[in-house]
C-alpha positions as CSV (number, residue, x, y, z in Angstrom):
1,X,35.3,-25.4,26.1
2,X,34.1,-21.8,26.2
3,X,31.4,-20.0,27.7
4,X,31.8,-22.1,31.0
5,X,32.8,-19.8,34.0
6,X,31.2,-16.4,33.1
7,X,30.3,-16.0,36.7
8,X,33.3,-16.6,38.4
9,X,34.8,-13.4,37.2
10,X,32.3,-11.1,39.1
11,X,34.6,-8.1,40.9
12,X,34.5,-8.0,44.5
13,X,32.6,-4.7,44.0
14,X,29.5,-6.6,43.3
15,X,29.2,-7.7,46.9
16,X,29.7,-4.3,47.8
17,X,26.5,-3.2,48.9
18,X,24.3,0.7,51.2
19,X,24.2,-1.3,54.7
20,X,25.7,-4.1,56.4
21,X,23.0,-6.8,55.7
22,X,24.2,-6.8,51.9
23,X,27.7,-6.8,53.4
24,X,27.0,-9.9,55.4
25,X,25.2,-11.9,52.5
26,X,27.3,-14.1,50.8
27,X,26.2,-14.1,47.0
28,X,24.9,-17.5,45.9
29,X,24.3,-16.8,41.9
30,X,28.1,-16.8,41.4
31,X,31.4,-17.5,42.3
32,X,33.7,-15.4,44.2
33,X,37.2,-15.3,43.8
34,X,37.7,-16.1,47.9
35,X,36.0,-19.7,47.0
36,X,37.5,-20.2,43.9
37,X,40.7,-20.4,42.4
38,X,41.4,-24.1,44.5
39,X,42.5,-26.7,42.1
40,X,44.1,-27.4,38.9
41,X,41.1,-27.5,37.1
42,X,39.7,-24.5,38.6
43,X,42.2,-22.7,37.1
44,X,41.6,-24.2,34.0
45,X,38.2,-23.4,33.8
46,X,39.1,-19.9,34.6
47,X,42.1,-19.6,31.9
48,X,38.8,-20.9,29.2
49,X,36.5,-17.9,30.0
50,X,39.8,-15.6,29.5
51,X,40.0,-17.3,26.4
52,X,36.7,-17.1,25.7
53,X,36.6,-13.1,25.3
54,X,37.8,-13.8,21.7
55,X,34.6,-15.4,20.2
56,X,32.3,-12.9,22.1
57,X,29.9,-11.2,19.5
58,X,32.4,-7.9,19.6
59,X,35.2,-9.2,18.8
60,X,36.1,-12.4,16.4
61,X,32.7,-13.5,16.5
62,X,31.3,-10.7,14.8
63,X,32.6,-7.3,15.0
64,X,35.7,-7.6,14.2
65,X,35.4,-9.1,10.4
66,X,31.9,-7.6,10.4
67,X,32.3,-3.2,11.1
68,X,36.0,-2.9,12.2
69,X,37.6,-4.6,9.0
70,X,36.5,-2.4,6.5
71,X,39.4,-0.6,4.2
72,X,40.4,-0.4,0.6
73,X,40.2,-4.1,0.8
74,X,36.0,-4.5,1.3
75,X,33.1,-2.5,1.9
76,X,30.0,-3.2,3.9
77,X,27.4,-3.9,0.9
78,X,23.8,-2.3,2.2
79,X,22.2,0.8,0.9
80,X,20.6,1.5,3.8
81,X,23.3,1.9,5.8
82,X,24.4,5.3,6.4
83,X,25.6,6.1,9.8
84,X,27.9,3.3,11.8
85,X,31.7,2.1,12.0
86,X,31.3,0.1,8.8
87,X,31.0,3.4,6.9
88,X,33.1,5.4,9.2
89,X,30.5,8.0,10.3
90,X,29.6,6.9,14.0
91,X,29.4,9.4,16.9
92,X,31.3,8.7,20.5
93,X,27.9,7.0,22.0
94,X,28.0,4.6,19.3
95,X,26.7,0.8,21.0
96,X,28.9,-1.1,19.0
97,X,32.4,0.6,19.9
98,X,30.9,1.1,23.6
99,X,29.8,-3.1,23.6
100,X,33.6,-3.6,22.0
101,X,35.9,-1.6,24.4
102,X,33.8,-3.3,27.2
103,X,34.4,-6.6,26.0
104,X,38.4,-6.1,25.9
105,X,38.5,-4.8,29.5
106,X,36.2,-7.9,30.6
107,X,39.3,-9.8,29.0
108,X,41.9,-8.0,30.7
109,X,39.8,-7.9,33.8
110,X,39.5,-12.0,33.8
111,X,43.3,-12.2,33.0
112,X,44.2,-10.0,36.0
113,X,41.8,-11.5,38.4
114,X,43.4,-15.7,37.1
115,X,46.9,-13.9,37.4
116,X,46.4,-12.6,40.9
117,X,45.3,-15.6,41.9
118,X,47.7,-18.7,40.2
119,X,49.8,-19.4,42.8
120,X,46.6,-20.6,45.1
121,X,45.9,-24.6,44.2
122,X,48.6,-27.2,44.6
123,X,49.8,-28.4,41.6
124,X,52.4,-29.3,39.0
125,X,54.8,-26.2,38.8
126,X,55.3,-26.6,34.8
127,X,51.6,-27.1,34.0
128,X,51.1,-23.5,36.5
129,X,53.6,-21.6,34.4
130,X,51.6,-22.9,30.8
131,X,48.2,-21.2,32.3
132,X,50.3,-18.5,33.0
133,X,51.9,-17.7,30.2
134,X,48.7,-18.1,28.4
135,X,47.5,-15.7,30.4
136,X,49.2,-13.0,30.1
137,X,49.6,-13.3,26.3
138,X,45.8,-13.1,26.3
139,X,46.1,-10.0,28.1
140,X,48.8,-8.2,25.9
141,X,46.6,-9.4,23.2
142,X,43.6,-7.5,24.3
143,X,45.4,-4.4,25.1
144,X,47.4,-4.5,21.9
145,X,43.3,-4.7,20.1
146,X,43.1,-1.3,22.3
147,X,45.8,0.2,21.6
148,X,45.5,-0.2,17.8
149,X,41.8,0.8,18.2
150,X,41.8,3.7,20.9
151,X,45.3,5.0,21.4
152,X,46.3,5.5,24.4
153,X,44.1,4.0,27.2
154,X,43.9,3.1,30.8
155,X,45.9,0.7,32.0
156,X,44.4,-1.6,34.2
157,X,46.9,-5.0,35.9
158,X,45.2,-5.5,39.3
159,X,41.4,-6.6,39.8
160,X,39.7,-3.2,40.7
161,X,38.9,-3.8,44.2
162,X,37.0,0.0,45.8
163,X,35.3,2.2,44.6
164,X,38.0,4.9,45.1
165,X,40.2,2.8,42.2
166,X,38.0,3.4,39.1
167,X,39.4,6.8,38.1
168,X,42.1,5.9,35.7
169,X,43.7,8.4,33.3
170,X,44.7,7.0,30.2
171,X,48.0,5.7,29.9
172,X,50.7,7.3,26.8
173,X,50.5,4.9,23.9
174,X,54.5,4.0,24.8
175,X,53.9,2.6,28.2
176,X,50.8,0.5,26.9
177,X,52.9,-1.1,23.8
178,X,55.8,-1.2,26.7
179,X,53.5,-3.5,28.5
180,X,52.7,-5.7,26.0
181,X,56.3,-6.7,24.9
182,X,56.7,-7.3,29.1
183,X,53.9,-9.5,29.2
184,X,54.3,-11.0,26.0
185,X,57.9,-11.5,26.4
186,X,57.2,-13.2,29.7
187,X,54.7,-15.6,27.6
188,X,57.2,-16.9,25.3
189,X,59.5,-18.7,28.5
190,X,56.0,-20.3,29.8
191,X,54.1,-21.8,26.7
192,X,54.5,-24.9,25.2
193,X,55.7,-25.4,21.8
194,X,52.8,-25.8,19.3
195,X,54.0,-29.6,18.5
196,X,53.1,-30.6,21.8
197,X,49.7,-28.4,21.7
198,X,48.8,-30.0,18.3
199,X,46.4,-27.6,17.7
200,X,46.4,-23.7,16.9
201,X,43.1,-22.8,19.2
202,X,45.8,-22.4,22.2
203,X,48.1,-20.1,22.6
204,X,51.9,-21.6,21.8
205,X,55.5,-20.6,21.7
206,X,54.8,-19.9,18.2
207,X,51.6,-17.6,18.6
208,X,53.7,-15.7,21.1
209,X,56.7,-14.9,18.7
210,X,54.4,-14.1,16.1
211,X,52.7,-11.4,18.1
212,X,55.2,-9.9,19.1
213,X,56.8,-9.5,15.2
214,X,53.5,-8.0,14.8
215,X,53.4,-5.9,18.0
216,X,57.0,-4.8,17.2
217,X,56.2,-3.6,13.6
218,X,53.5,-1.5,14.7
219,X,55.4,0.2,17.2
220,X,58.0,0.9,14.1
221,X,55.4,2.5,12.4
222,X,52.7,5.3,12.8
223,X,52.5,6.8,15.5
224,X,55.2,5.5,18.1
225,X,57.3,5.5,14.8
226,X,60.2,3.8,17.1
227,X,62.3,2.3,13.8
228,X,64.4,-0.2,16.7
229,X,61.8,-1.9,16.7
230,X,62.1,-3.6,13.1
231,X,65.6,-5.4,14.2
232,X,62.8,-6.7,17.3
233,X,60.0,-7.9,14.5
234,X,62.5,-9.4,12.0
235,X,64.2,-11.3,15.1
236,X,61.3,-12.8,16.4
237,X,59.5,-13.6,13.0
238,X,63.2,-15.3,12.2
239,X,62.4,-17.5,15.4
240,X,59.2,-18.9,14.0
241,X,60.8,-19.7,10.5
242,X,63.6,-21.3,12.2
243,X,62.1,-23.4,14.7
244,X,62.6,-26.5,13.4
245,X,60.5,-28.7,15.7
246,X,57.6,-26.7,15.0
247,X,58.4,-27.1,11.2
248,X,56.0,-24.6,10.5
249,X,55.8,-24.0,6.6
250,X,53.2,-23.0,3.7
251,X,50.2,-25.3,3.0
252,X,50.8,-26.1,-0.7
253,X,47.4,-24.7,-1.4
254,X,46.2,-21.3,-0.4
255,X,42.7,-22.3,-0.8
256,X,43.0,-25.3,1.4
257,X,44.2,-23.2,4.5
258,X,40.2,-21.8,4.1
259,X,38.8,-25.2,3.8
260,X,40.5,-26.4,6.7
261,X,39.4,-23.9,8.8
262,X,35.4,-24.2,7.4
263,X,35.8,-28.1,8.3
264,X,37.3,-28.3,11.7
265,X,41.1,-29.4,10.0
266,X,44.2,-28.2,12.1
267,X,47.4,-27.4,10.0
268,X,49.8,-26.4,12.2
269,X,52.0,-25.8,10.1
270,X,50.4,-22.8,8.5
271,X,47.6,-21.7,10.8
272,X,49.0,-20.7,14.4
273,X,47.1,-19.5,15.8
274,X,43.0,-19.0,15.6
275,X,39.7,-18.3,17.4
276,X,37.6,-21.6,18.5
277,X,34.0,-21.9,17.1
278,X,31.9,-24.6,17.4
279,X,31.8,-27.5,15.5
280,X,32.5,-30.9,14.6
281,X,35.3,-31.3,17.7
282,X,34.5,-33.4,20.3
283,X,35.3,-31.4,23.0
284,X,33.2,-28.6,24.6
285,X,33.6,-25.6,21.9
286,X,30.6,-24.2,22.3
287,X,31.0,-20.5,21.0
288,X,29.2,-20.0,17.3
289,X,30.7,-17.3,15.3
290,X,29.3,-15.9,11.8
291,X,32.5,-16.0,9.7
292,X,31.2,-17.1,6.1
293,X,27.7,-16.3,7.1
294,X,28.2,-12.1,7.3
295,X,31.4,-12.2,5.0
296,X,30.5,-15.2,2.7
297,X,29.6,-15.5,-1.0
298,X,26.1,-14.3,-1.4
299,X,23.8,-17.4,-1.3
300,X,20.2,-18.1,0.5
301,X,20.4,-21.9,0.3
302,X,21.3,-23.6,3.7
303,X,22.3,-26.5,2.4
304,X,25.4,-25.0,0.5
305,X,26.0,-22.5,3.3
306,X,23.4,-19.5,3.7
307,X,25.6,-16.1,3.8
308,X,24.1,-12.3,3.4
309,X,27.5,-11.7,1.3
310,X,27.4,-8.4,3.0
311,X,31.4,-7.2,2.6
312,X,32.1,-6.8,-1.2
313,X,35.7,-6.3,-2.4
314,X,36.6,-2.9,-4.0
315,X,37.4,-2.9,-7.5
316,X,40.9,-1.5,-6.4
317,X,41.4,-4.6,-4.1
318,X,40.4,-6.3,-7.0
319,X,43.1,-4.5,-9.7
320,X,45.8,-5.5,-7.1
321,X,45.8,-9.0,-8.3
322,X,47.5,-10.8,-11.4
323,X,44.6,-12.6,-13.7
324,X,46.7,-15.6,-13.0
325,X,47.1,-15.0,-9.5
326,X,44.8,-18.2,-7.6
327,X,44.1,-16.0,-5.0
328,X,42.0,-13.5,-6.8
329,X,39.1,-15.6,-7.7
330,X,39.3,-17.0,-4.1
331,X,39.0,-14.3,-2.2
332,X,37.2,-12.2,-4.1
333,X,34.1,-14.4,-5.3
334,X,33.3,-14.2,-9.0
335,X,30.0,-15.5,-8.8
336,X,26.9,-15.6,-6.1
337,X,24.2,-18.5,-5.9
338,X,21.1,-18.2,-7.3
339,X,19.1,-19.8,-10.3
340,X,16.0,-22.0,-9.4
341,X,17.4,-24.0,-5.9
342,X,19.8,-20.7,-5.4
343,X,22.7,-22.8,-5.3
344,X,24.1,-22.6,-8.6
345,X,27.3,-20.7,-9.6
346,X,26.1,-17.3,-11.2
347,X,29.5,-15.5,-12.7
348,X,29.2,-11.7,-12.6
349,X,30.1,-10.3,-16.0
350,X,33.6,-9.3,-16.3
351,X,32.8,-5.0,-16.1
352,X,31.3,-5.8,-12.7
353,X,33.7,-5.0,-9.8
354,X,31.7,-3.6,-6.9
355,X,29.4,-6.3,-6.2
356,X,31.7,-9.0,-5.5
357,X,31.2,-11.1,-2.5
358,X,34.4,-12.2,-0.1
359,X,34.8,-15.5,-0.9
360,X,38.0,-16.6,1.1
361,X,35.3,-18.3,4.4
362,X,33.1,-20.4,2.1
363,X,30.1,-22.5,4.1
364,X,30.2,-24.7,1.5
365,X,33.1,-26.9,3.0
366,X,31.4,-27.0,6.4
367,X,31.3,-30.6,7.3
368,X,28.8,-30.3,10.5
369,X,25.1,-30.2,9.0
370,X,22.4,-28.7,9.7
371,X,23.9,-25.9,8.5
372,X,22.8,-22.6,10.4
373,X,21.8,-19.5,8.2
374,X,23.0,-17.2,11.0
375,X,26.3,-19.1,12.9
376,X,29.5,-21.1,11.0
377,X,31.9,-23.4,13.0
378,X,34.7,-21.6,11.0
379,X,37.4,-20.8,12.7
380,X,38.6,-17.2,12.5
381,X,42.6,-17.0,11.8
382,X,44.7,-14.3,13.6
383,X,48.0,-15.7,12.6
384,X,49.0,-17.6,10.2
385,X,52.8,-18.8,8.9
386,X,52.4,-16.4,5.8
387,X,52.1,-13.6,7.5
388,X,55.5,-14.2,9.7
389,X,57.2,-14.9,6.2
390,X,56.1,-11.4,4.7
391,X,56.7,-9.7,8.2
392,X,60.0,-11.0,8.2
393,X,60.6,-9.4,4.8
394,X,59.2,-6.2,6.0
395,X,61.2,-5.9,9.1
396,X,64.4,-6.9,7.4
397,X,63.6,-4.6,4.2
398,X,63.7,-1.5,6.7
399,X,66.9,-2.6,7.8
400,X,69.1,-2.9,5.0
401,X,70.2,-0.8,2.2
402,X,69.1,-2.8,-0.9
403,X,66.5,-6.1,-0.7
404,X,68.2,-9.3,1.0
405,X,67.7,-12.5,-0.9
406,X,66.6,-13.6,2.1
407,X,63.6,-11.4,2.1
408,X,62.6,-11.6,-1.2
409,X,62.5,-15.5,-1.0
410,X,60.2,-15.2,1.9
411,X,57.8,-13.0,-0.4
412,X,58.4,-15.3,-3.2
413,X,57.4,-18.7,-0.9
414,X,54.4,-16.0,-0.4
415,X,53.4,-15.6,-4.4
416,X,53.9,-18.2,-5.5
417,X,52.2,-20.6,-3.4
418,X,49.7,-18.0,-4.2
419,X,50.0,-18.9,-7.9
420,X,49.6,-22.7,-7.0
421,X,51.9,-24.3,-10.0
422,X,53.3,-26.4,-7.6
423,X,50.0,-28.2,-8.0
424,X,48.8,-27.5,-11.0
425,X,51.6,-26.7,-13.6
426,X,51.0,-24.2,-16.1
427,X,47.2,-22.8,-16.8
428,X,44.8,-21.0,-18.5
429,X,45.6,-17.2,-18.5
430,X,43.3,-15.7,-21.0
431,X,40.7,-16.4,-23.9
432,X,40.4,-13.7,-26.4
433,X,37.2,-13.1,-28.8
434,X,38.3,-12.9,-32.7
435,X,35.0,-12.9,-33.8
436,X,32.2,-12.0,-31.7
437,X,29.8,-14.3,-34.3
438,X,26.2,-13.5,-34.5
439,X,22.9,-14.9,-33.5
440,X,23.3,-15.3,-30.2
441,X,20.7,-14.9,-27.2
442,X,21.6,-14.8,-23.4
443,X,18.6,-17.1,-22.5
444,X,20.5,-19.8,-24.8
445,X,24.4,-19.3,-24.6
446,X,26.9,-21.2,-26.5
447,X,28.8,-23.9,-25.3
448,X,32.3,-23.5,-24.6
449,X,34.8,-25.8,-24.7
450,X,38.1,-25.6,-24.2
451,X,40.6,-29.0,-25.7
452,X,44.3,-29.7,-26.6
453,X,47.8,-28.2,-25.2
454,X,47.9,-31.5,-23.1
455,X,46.2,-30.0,-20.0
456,X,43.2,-30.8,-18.5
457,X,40.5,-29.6,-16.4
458,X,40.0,-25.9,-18.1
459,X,36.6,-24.2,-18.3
460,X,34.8,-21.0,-19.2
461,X,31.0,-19.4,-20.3
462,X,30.0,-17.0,-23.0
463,X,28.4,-13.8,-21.9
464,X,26.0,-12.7,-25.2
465,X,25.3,-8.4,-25.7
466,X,23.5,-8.1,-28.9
467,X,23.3,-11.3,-30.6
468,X,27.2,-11.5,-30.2
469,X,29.7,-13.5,-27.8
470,X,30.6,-10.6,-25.7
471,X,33.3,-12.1,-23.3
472,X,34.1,-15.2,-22.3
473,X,34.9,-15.9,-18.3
474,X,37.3,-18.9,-17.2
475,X,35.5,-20.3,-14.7
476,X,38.4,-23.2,-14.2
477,X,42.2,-22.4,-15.4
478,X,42.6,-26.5,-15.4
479,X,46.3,-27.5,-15.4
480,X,49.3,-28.9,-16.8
481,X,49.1,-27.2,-19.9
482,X,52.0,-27.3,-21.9
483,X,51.0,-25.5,-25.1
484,X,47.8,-23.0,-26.0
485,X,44.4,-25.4,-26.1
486,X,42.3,-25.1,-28.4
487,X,38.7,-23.3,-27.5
488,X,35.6,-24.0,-29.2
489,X,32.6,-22.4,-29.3
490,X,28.9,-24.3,-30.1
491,X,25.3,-23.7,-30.2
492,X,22.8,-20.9,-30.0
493,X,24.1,-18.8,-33.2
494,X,27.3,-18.8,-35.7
495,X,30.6,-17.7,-36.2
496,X,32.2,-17.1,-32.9
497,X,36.1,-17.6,-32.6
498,X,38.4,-16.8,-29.4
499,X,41.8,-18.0,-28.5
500,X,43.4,-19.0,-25.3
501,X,47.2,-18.5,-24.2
502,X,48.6,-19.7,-20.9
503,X,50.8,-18.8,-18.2
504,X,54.0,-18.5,-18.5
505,X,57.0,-20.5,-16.2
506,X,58.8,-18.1,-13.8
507,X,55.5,-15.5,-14.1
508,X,54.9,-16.2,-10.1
509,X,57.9,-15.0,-9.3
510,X,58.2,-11.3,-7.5
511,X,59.5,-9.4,-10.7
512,X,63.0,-8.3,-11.0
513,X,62.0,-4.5,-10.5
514,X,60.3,-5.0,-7.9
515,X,63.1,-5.7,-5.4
516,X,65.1,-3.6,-7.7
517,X,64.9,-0.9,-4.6
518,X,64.6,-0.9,-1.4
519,X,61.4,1.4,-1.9
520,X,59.9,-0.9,-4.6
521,X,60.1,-3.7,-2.4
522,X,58.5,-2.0,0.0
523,X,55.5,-0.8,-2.0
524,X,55.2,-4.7,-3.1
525,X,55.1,-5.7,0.4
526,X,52.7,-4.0,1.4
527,X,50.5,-5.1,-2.1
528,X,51.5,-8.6,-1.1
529,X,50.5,-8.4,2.4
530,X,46.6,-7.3,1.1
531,X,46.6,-10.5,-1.7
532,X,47.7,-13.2,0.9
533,X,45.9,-12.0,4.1
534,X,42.6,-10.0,2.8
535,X,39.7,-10.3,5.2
536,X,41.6,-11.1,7.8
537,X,41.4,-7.8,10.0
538,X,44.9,-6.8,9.3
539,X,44.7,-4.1,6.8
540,X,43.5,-1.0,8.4
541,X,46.4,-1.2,11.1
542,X,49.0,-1.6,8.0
543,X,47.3,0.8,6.3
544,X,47.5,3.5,9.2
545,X,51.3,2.2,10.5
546,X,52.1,2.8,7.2
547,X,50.5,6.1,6.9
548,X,48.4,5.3,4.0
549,X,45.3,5.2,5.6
550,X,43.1,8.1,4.0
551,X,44.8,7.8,0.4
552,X,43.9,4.5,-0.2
553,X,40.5,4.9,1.8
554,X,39.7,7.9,-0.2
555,X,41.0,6.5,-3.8
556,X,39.1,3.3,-3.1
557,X,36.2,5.1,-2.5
558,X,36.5,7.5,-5.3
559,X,37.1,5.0,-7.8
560,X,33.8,2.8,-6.5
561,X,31.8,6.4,-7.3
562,X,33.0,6.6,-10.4
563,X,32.8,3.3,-12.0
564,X,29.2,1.4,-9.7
565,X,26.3,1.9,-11.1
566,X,24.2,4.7,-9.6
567,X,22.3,1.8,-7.7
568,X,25.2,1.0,-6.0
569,X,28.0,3.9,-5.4
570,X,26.5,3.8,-1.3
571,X,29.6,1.6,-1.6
572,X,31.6,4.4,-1.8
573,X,30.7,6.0,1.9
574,X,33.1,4.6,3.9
575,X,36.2,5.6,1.7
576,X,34.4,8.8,1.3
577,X,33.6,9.5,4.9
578,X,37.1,8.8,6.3
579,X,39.0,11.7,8.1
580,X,42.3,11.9,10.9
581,X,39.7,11.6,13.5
582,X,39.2,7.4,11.8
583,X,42.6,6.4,12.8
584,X,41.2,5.9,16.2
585,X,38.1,5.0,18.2
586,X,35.9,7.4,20.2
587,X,36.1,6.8,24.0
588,X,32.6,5.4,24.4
589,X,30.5,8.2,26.3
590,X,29.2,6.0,29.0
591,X,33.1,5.3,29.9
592,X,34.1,8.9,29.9
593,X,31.2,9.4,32.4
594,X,31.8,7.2,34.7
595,X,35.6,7.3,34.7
596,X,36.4,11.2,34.9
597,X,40.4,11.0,34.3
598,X,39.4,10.1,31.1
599,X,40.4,12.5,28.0
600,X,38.3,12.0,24.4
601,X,40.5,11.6,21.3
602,X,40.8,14.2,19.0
603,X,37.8,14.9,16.3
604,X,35.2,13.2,18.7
């Protein structure tokens, strides 16, 4: 489906030539808006290549999960990396900004040029207003990715059609966002609701109210700090959660909302809306992306699902997390692959935190083989029905005096699907050593098993330090336990004893003092916003709307110097390197040259 039209959205300007033969030529390697533009299906074709600006290398295909989402949350694991975005030390000529900010405006540029020319072909009225109002969501989409990234910025609704029309001063952050709710709002009366869609890879009534809860709570924040805009984001988040045709709800499984996306699955009820990659569709997706294969857990056989496991999660990112929380072990990978085929499970000992993989896009789960070391068919997820719950909570915590019940059942639909009891009851928490034993060697480790308290499933390995059982890791909390198993520990030496306990009913609900205050709510809000939706190229925006950018850049990075190894405290740079001048982008230099009204942002 994408990747079909790139030449039809050639500017006028390209036929635009020093004398009147060139005038006089009509072009024959593309197609001009004057010839296009005729049918139904024209305009289909040219609505794909709008959409098909998200999947481009610099944005969802790369980029964006790659260098732009790095925060507290992950860091970009190479040594030899010392200047770029990933570590926030970049200068205004940097390619990869430059290649990013001209990708957006090729979006908005294809959305004006469809826009100015919709009402051409004959055809069914309703199915006009749909391309439409997919249209110009697409287009407040793109500018909202500027805005967050660059500021204020030009704003450009008409196909620039002389010369004289390419100076363009950068328009005040307010009349961009204003912009954005216009189109966006516009979008909502023309899309179709996402039952009819079917699908989250189009844009639908739902997609639309989603953004704009999202567009609305960053305008709350930093730097528009415009608070009337909560009452906006907790209205139009409300809309989603009580749009009862689109019976949009939680996947009981966190980790299956992953899976389905790896595998081509669509769960409209949870995912709502996400980036098309190739894959095992039958239509004509043709895009690749390299989610799971930059971002993945570290592993060099194809088969299982090659990945450079390049982003590792902080150890803070890490500490946020419950041990019983599912989500932990998901998202943040506690082993690699390696061991004589490289695709066995090698757990990292438990006093290793900064060399942990993302493991929320696993390859593993691809169902479309050959596998490719370099591209994934996974499909990346912009918004998803978790995120309207906790942004609902957000909104409507600003809003009140004390915590609604309302809000902190939204959370709590959050946690503790997070927690998973709904599907597996009561689990393993935690194995403690009583005796350590002796005898022991790390080539030969002791069996561990793990029986009784009328559960099944539950598993875990010995790690040995000199001679003795040094910790044991769970590598599978089981489920349905109803009283402490027993855990038993064979082979390779003597005398080695632990204990396990589990978890404890009611333990995945948000704690009593945490909605206690309006401010404690908060604070677990925005915690509960980086456990569900990690990875997902949401939490450097929080983290700046929320002003809390550079302390929990600067603690994670502290934190990674003091605890890595020597080896590996590189890790540290980008938490390190962060200054004011991060919050935003450098206008790339070639842009400032050729548009003079131009004016850099400070620091650059």
């Amino acid at each position: 489906m994408k990747k079909i039209l790139i030449h039809i959205f050639a500017l006028p300007l390209l036929v635009l030539g020093s004398c009147n033969k060139y005038l006089e030529t009509q072009p024959s390697d593309f197609l001009a808006p004057s010839t296009y533009y005729n049918t139904e299906k024209e305009l289909n074709f040219a609505l794909n290549g709008v959409y098909e600006v998200l999947g481009n290398a610099d944005l969802y295909g790369d980029n964006m999960f790659y260098q732009f989402d790095i925060s507290d949350e992950g860091v970009y694991g190479h040594a030899g990396v010392v200047n770029g975005v990933q570590v926030y030390n970049l200068s205004n000529s940097d390619p990869t900004v430059a290649r990013t900010w001209e990708t957006l405006y090729n979006g908005v540029g294809r959305a004006n040029l469809l826009l100015e020319n919709i009402d051409r072909p004959n055809m069914d009225e309703g199915k006009r207003k749909v391309i439409k109002g997919e249209t110009l969501f697409l287009r407040a989409y793109y500018y909202f990715l500027l805005a967050q990234m660059w500021g204020d910025v030009p704003l450009v609704l008409e196909t620039t059609k002389s010369p004289e029309n390419t100076q363009v001063p950068r328009a005040p952050l307010a009349q961009v966002y204003n912009q954005i709710l216009a189109d966006l709002k516009e979008a909502e009366t023309l899309v179709l609701p996402i039952k009819t869609i079917g699908f989250g890879g189009r844009v639908s009534k739902s997609a639309v109210r989603g953004i704009l809860a999202r567009v609305c709570l960053h305008m709350a924040g930093y730097p528009l700090n415009d608070r009337s805009k909560y009452a906006d984001a907790r209205d139009w988040a409300k809309k989603v959660m009580d749009d009862g045709e689109a019976g949009h709800a939680l996947n009981s499984s966190y980790n299956q909302v992953f899976i389905n996306l790896a595998a081509d699955k669509y769960d409209i009820g949870e995912s709502i809306f996400e980036v098309e990659f190739w894959g095992n569709r039958s239509d004509a997706y043709t895009e690749s992306g390299r989610l799971g294969s930059r971002n993945g857990i570290r592993c060099t056989n194809v088969d299982t699902g090659y990945s450079l496991g390049r982003i590792n999660a902080t150890p803070r990112f890490y500490a946020r997390y419950q041990p019983t929380d599912d989500r932990r072990d998901w998202n943040i990978a506690p082993y690699i692959y390696g061991g004589t085929d490289n695709a066995e499970r090698e757990y990292w000992p438990v006093t290793n935190l900064w060399q942990r993989s993302c493991g929320k896009y696993r390859r593993m789960y691809e169902v479309l083989t050959p596998k490719s070391t370099s591209f994934t068919p996974i499909n990346y997820p912009i918004l998803r029905y978790a995120d309207i719950l906790l942004m609902f909570a957000e909104a409507d915590n600003e809003l009140t005096a004390a915590p609604s019940a309302e809000a902190v059942n939204a959370v709590s639909l959050v946690r503790k699907r997070g927690y998973g009891k709904a599907l597996h009851g009561e689990n393993l928490a935690e194995i403690t050593i009583t005796n350590g034993g002796s005898g022991y060697s790390s080539s030969n480790p002791p069996t561990v098993t793990i029986s009784g308290g009328a559960g099944s499933g539950a598993s875990a390995i010995a790690t040995i330090a000199n001679g003795r059982v040094a910790t044991i890791i769970i590598t599978d909390r089981g489920r349905f336990y109803t009283s402490n198993p027993t855990v038993t520990i064979s082979g390779g030496g003597t005398g080695a004893t632990a204990t396990a306990t589990i978890t404890v009913a009611g333990d995945d609900e948000v704690p009593a003092a945490d909605y206690a205050t309006k401010e404690n709510f908060r604070s677990f809000i925005h915690d509960e916003r980086s456990r569900e939706l990690c990875f997902e190229g949401l939490r450097k925006g929080d983290l700046i709307r929320w002003q809390e950018f550079l302390t929990e850049m600067r603690a994670a990075g502290t934190e990674i110097y003091q605890i890595a190894a020597s080896a590996y405290r590189f890790e540290s740079r980008a938490g390190l390197n962060v200054t004011e001048k991060n919050f935003l982008f450098p206008i790339p230099t070639g842009e400032m040259s050729l548009n003079r009204a131009l004016v850099q942002n400070p620091g650059w």
